[in-house]
C-alpha positions, 0 to 999 in steps of 0.5 A: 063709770057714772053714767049722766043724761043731758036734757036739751032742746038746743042741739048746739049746747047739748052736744057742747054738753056731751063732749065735755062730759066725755072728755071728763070720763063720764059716760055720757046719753044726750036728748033733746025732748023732755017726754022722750027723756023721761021714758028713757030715765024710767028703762034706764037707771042714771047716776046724775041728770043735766036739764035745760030749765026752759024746754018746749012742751014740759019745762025743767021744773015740771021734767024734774017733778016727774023724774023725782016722783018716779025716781026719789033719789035721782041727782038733777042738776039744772042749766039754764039763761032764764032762771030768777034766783027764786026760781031756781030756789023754788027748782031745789026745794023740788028736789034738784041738787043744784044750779048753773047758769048758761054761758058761765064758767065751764068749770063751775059746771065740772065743779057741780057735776063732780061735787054731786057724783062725789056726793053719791060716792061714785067718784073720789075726792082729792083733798091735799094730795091725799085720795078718799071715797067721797063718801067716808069722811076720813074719821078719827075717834069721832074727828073729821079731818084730811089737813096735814095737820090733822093727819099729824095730829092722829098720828100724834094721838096714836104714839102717845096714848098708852105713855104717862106722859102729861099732855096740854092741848092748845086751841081756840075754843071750839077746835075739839080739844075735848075730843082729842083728849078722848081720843087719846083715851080711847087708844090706850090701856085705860080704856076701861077705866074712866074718862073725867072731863072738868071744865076748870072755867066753869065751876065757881073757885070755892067749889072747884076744890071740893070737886076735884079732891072731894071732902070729909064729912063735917068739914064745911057747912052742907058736908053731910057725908064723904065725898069722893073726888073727881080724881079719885072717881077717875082712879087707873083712867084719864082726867081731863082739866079744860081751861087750865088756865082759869084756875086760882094759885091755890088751886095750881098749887094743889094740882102740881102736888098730884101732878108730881107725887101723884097724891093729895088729901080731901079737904078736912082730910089727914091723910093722903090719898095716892092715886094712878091717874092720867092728866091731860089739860087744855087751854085757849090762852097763852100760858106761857104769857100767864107764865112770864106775867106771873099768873101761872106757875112756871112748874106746874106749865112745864109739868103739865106740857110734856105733850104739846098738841096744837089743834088749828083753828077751822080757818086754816083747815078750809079742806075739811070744812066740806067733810064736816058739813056733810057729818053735821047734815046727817047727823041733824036730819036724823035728829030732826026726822028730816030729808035734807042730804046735801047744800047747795053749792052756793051755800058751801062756797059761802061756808069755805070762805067764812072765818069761822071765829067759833071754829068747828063748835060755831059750824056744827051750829050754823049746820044744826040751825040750818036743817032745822029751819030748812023747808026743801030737802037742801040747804040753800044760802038762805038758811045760813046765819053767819056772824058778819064782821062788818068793816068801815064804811057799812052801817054798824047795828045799834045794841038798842035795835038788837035788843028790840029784835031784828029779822036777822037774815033781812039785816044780812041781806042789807050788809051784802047788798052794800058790799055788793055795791061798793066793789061794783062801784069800785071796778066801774060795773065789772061784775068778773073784777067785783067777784074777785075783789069779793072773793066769789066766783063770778056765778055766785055774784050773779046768784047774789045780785039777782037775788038781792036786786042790787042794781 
């Protein structure tokens, strides 16, 4: 059972507190001197910390300096009716984990609460209906994922890898078809063996060729010497041919010949070469459309998508969004010799609700920028950069500007700002409608509303 303290000097409140922690299963001290609750924090080993911001004789940023020098990886969560949204910026880069509001909504405070003991890996997470320790993303050959598709999709990877069967990955670009492709790898027989990945849209046509099948020496101009293949360097292993569809009719053509007899010859070469190779491939395009406008050929789609597996796009998988930003976090504060373990919780709601046109590649480098450039030991709104679609109504950005240079995260700002206002406009100064309309909690507008000194 996680054990919290609640720091109050207001009685009524702090017993509210109290009795909703409670009934919530935590086991729960309240006090309501700041002095006295540092005392007791330094006999006592608490798994989370509850203060009021605004306290007679020490306030709730100077409580929360002292418990975090005499106890580093304490989780403080701060309460208060009195707090700027710089305050309580400046509160997390102390070391607070987050911030609620007096007389918001209970729930968001339940929600922080249980987001930061999850964090801490003292209580477990229920993500679509399927049970997992906070702590230990459901992992999968280097793939993060607790949507039942996902889950589908292992599943899938697992019947599949040891068959000879040719398999096509569908996806938009930045869903992790590279990985996926390893992965079936990694579980069958070939292990051993080589694993070629070729990005079939990023090598010029006229040197596609050489690359795949390799040449004879003196066949062209700079042909010093034989060259082996990728093919043939990927013999009894997997190769992997990403935007298959980039590739020229020659080219489809040559491929469907190893495809079929599982032979092909270098080019300048007079002999064919049998080779035991496993092909999976992947596009972002619609194939069978290349097929019916005659771009593709009919064989060679149908000998290749023996296999279908259809990775969705980060959008329709929103229950994994979380999981994989605490995998990003860690992975880039250990590359950058950094502290940061967590994000705010206003800066996750901000991530679950964005479309994410880039899918898991644009995420990992929102992530990445963001513990980068992050000064506190948390990612804060602020850090984020998103790609923001900017509908009818709002000032566009003219190309000349963006080419000049711009404070991006001001320019953001701006856009917010704007919208902010509309949908305040439009529910006559109704901040809870204007949250709805905004798709945000009503904290998270009061949050951005101070913030950006919207009127």
């Amino acid at each position: 059972m996680a054990k919290i303290l609640v720091v109050d000097d207001d009685q009524g409140m702090r017993e509210f507190m109290e009795i909703m922690l409670v009934q919530e299963g935590y086991d729960v001290t309240s006090i309501g001197e700041p002095v006295k609750a540092i005392d007791l924090c330094c006999k006592n080993a608490f798994d989370l910390i509850i203060t009021d911001l605004k306290m007679p004789k020490i306030s709730g940023l100077d409580f929360l300096k002292v418990i975090k020098d005499q106890r580093p990886d304490a989780i403080v969560i701060l309460i208060t009716g009195y707090a700027s949204g710089e305050t309580a910026i400046k509160a997390m880069k102390e070391g607070a984990y987050d911030y609620v509001e007096k007389g918001g909504s209970i729930e968001e405070l339940k929600k922080v609460v249980r987001s930061a003991l999850q964090k801490k890996g003292l209580i477990e997470n229920n993500i679509g209906g399927k049970k997992i320790l906070a702590d230990a993303a459901n992992s999968f050959c280097g793939m993060i994922g607790t949507n039942r598709e996902m889950i589908k999709i292992f599943a899938t990877i697992k019947k599949v890898s040891d068959t000879l069967a040719n398999i096509l990955i569908l996806g938009e670009s930045g869903t992790g078809k590279e990985l996926v492709a390893s992965a079936i790898h990694e579980n069958s027989s070939r292990l051993k063996k080589p694993f070629m990945a070729i990005n079939s849209g990023g090598i010029p046509e006229n040197l596609l060729e050489s690359e795949l099948f390799g040449y004879m020496k003196g066949s062209f101009t700079g042909a010093y010497a034989d060259k082996a293949g990728f093919f043939e360097m990927a013999r009894g292993g997997t190769i992997f041919l990403d935007e298959i569809g980039e590739l020229s009719p020659s080219l489809q053509v040559k491929l469907l010949r190893v495809v079929q007899e599982r032979t092909f010859r270098r080019i300048g070469g007079s002999e064919d070469i049998k080779v035991d190779v496993r092909i999976i491939s992947a596009t972002n395009q619609n194939l069978k459309e290349k097929v019916r406008k005659g771009e593709f050929r009919e064989d060679l789609y149908y000998r290749l998508n023996v296999i279908p597996i259809h990775l969705p796009p980060l959008r329709e998988r929103k229950e994994d969004i979380p999981l994989l930003i605490n995998h990003f976090i860690s992975k880039y504060a250990q590359l950058f010799g950094k502290e940061i373990r967590d994000i705010s919780s206003y800066a996750m709601e901000l991530l679950t609700n964005y479309a994410f046109p880039g899918n898991i590649r644009e995420l990992e480098n929102i992530i990445e920028r963001s513990v980068a450039m992050e000064s506190s030991n948390i990612i804060l709104p602020e850090s984020l950069t998103l790609h923001t679609e900017v509908s009818s109504g709002v000032p566009r950005f003219d190309i000349e500007i963006m080419d000049k240079g711009i404070d991006l995260n001001a320019e953001l700002g701006k856009i917010e700002k704007i919208m902010i206002e509309k949908a305040l406009q439009k529910t006559n100064g109704s901040k809870v409608k204007a949250a709805e309309l905004l798709n945000v909690t009503f904290d998270s507008l009061r949050y951005r509303i101070e913030k950006l000194g919207v009127e």
